[in-house]
Every structure is written in structure tokens, then in C-alpha cells.
C-alpha atoms as one frame of an Amber mdcrd trajectory, in Angstrom:
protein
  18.540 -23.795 -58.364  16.075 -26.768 -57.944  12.327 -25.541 -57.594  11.983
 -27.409 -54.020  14.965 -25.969 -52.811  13.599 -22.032 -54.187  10.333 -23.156
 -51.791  12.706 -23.705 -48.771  14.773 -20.899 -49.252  11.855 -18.353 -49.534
   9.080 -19.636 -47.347   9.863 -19.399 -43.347  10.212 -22.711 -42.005   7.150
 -23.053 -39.703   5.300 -20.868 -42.001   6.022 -23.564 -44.925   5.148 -26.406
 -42.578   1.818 -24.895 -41.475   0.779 -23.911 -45.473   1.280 -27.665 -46.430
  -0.711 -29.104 -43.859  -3.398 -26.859 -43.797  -3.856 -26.423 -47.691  -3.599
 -30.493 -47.336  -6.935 -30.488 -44.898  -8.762 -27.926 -47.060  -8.296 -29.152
 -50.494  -9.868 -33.132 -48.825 -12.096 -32.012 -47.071 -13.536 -30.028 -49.809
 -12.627 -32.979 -52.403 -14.493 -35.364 -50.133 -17.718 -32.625 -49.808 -17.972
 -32.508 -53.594 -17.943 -36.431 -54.398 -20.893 -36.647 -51.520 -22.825 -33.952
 -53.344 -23.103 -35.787 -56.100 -22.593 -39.468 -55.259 -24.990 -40.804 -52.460
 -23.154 -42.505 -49.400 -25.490 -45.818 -50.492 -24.133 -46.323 -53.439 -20.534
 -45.927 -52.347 -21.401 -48.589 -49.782 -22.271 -51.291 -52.394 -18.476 -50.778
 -53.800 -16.638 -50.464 -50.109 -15.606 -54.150 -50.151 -13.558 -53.674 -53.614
 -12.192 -50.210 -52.992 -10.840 -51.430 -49.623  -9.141 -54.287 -51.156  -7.751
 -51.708 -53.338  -7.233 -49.284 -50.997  -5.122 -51.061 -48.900  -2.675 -51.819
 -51.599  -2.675 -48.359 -52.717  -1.861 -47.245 -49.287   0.691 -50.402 -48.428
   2.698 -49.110 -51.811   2.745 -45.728 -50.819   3.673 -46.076 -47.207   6.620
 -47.958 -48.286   7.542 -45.142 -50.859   7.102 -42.983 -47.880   9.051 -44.289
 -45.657  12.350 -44.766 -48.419  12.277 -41.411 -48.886  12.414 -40.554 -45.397
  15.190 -42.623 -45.246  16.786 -41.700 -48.211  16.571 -37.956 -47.200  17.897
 -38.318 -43.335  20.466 -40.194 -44.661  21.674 -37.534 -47.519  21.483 -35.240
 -44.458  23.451 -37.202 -42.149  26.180 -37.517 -44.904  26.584 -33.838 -45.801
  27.032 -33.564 -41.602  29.782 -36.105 -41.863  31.315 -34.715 -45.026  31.051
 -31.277 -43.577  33.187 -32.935 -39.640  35.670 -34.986 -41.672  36.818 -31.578
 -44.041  37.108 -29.469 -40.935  39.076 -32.710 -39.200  41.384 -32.564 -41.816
  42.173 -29.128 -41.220  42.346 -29.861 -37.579  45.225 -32.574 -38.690  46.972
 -29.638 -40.914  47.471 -27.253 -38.058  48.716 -30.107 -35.493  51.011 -31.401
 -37.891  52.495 -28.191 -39.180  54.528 -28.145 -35.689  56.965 -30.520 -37.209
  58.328 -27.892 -39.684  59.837 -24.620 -38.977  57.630 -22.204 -36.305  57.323
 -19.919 -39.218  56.120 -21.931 -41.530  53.839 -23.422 -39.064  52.608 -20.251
 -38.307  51.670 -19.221 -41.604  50.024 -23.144 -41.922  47.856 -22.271 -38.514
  47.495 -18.625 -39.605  46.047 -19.607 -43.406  44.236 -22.240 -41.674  42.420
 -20.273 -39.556  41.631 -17.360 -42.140  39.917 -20.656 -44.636  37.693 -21.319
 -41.735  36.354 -18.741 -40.788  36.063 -17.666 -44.533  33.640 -21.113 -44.966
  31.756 -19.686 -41.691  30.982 -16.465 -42.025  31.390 -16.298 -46.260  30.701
 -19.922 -47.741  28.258 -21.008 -45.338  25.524 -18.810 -46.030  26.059 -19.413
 -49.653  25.543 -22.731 -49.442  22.142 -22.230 -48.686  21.451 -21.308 -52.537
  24.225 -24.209 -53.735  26.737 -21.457 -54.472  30.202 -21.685 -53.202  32.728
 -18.496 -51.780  35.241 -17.665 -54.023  37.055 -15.728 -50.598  37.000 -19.474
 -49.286  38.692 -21.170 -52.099  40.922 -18.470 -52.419  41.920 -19.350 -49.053
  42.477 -22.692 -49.126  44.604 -21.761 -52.357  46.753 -20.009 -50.104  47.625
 -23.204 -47.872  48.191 -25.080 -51.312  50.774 -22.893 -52.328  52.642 -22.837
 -48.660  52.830 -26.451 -49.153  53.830 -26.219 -52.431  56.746 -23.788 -52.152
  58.284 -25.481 -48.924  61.950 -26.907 -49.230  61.887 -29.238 -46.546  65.329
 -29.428 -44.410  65.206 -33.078 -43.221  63.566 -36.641 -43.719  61.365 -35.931
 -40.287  59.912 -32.646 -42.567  60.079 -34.689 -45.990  57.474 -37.012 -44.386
  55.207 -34.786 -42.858  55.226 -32.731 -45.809  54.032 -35.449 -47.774  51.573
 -36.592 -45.750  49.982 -33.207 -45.341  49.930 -32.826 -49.088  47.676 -35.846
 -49.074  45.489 -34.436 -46.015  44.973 -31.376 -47.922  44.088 -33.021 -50.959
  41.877 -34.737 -48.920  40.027 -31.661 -47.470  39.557 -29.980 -51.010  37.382
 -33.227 -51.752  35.573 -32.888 -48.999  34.880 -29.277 -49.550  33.812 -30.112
 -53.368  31.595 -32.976 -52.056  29.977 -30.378 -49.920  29.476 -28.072 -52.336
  28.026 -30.559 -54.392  25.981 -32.152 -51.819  24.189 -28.650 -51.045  23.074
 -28.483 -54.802  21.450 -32.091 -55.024  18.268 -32.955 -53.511  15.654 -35.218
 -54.325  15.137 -35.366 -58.560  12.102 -34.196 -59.524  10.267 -37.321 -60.888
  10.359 -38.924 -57.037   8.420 -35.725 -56.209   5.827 -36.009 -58.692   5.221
 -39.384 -58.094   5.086 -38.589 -54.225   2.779 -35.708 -54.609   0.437 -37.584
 -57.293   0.269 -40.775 -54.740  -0.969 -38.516 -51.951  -3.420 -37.084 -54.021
  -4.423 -40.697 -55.218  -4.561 -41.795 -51.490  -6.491 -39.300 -50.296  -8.812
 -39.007 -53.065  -9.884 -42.915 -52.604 -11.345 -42.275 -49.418 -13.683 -39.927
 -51.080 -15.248 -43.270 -52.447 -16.182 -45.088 -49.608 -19.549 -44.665 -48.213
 -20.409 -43.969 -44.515 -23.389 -43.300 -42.306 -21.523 -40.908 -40.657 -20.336
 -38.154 -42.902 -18.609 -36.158 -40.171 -16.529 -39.073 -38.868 -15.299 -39.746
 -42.531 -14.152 -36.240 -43.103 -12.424 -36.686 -39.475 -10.694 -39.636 -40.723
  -9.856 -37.765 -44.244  -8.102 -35.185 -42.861  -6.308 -37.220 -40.123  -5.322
 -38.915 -42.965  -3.875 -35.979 -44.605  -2.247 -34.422 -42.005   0.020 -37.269
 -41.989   0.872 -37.508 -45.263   1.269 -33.637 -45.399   3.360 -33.787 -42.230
   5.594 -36.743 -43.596   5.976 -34.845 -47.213   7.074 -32.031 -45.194   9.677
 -33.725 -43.239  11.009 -35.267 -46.531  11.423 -31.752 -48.019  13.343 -30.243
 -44.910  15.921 -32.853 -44.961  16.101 -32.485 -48.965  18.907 -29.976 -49.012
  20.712 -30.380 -45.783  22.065 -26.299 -45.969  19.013 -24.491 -46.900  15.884
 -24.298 -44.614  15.218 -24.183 -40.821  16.586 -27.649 -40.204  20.265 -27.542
 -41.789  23.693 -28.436 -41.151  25.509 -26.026 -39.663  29.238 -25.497 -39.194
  29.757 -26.115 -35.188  32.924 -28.439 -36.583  34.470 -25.197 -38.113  33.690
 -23.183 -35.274  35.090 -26.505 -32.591  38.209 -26.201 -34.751  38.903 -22.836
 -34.170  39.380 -23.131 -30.764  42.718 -25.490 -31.512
């Protein structure tokens, strides 16, 4: 399991938000204490012109990291959602179809059908939280496969419908594998370090800029990391849409249910 996705699992959602931010404040404020201890605020002054040339392209760069990898992560999250609608869909589309055959077999389709979802609800779901999958849910979409697979059908009508179920189960056991895999994958590892070393690098530049007013730069410095602590935050909520307090959650297995 990824190290990021450990953090989410373990720490309680607020409680993870609130540790990041805070920590964040601290750790400048106390950065930007110990450079003025040493370094007067007259001769930062002299150098303000150059490090706020520099400065502003450090932040320009970042911001623009930032902001991809908010996108990137809402829209990973948004496509495990979708992935998660279209595989309960297609089991919506297995049950309605199924009343072309015999009313036993469709039975058994609706019955089977029924017994996978709520397996992914109240098994697989929680699971998913830690990237593992429920071997009680595969087994029961196993079971549909093999009802599909041992069916003689009587006519062309069936022969059709048979066929084209086949592909819409096919079809679902992607989307369940997709999900699976999407619950595992987050954001790699070298996009965090680079997003945790820019922050630092951000924040640690406005240690370097003198001020008459030492109180109103330490305002400023911690405004200044509450963002980026608050934006780093969001980024790592949406990083693994089924683990944390903002997750997807599986209201399309419980709408299809009520079929």
C-alpha cells in the first residue's frame, strides 16, 4: 500500500487536515523567526528587488504545478465515480434483460445479481479502502458467468440476448478490475516530493525579504502557508478516491438494488 494512502487510511480526516495546516504555520513561522535572528531586516532589504523577481517565478511555477494536480486528482476521482455508475449500470442492463429468457433462469440472473451487489457493498467496498478486492464478490460474479455459460438457449429471440449479455457482462468485469485498480493508484511518489520540496522552497523565500514590520511579514508567511497546506491537503483527499473522508461511495449499487 502507497505511503500517502497508509496516512489517509490511519489519520481521521479533519484530524489530518488540521495537523497539515497547523504543523505548516509552525514550522514558517519559526523558519522565518530564525533567519531574522541572525540576518538583519536591512540587509534583506538591499536584496528585495532580486528575490522578488525571483520570487515571483518561483511562485508562478508552482501555482501552476498546483493547480495540475488539483486537476489531475479531481479528475482521477471523478473517473473512479464513473467507472464505479457504469459497472453497476451494466448490472442494471443484466437483470432487465434476463426477462427475455425463461422466468427461471431470469430469476437465478436477478437473484445472482443481487447477491454480487450487495457482496461489493457490504464486502468489497470497505476493502477497497486499503486497494484490496473481496474474493465473496468475485466469487459472485463467477456465479452469473457460469449461468450464462451453461444456458441452451431455445430460440433466435434468446440466442440474441444471450449474446449480448455475454458482452454486458464482460463489460462489467472490466469495470470492476478498473476499479479495483483505480483504488490502488494514486499520485506516484516523485510528484509528491517535488510538491512538498516546492512548498518548502516557496515558503522559505519569504524568509529573505526584509520588512519594517516583522509582525505583518509573519502574517503574510503563514497566510501564505495555510494555502499551500490547505491546497496540498485537498490534493491528497482526492488521491485515492475509496480511502479517506471524501470517497466514492457505492449509492449506484445501492440505486440498483431497488430494480
Amino acid at each position: 500500500m502507497p505511503i500517502m494512502q497508509k496516512i489517509i487510511l490511519v489519520c481521521p480526516f479533519f484530524g489530518l487536515g488540521i495537523i497539515i495546516v497547523v504543523a505548516s504555520v509552525i514550522l514558517s513561522v519559526a523558519g522565518l523567526i530564525i533567519v531574522k535572528r541572525y540576518i538583519s531586516h536591512q540587509k534583506l532589504k538591499t536584496h528585495n528587488d532580486i528575490a522578488g523577481a525571483i520570487f515571483q517565478t518561483l511562485g508562478v511555477a508552482y501555482t501552476v504545478l498546483l493547480a495540475f494536480m488539483v486537476v489531475v486528482a479531481w479528475q482521477n476521482f471523478d473517473r473512479t465515480s464513473l467507472t464505479a455508475e457504469t459497472e453497476a449500470n451494466y448490472l442494471v442492463d443484466l437483470m432487465e434483460d434476463s426477462s427475455a429468457f425463461s422466468k427461471d433462469f431470469s430469476m437465478k440472473i436477478r437473484a445472482a445479481s443481487e447477491e454480487y451487489a450487495k457482496n461489493v457493498i457490504n464486502q468489497e467496498w470497505p476493502m477497497l479502502a486499503e486497494g484490496k478486492e473481496s474474493p465473496v464478490a468475485k466469487e459472485s460474479l463467477g456465479k452469473i458467468s457460469a449461468l450464462y455459460a451453461s444456458y441452451m438457449p431455445q430460440n433466435v429471440k434468446e440466442e440474441i440476448f444471450l449474446a449480448e449479455s455475454v458482452k454486458k457482462l464482460n463489460l462489467l468485469g472490466e469495470m470492476r478490475r478498473i476499479r479495483i485498480f483505480e483504488s490502488r493508484q494514486g499520485i506516484p511518489a516523485l510528484l509528491w516530493v517535488v510538491l512538498i520540496v516546492g512548498a518548502f522552497a516557496t515558503i522559505t523565500f519569504t524568509f529573505f525579504f526584509g520588512s519594517d514590520n516583522p509582525r505583518a511579514q509573519m502574517l503574510m508567511t503563514s497566510l501564505l502557508a495555510i494555502i499551500i497546506a490547505l491546497i496540498l491537503y485537498t490534493v491528497l483527499s482526492l488521491d485515492f478516491p475509496f480511502t479517506g473522508g471524501i470517497k466514492v461511495k457505492p449509492d449506484a449499487f445501492r440505486e440498483m438494488l431497488k430494480y
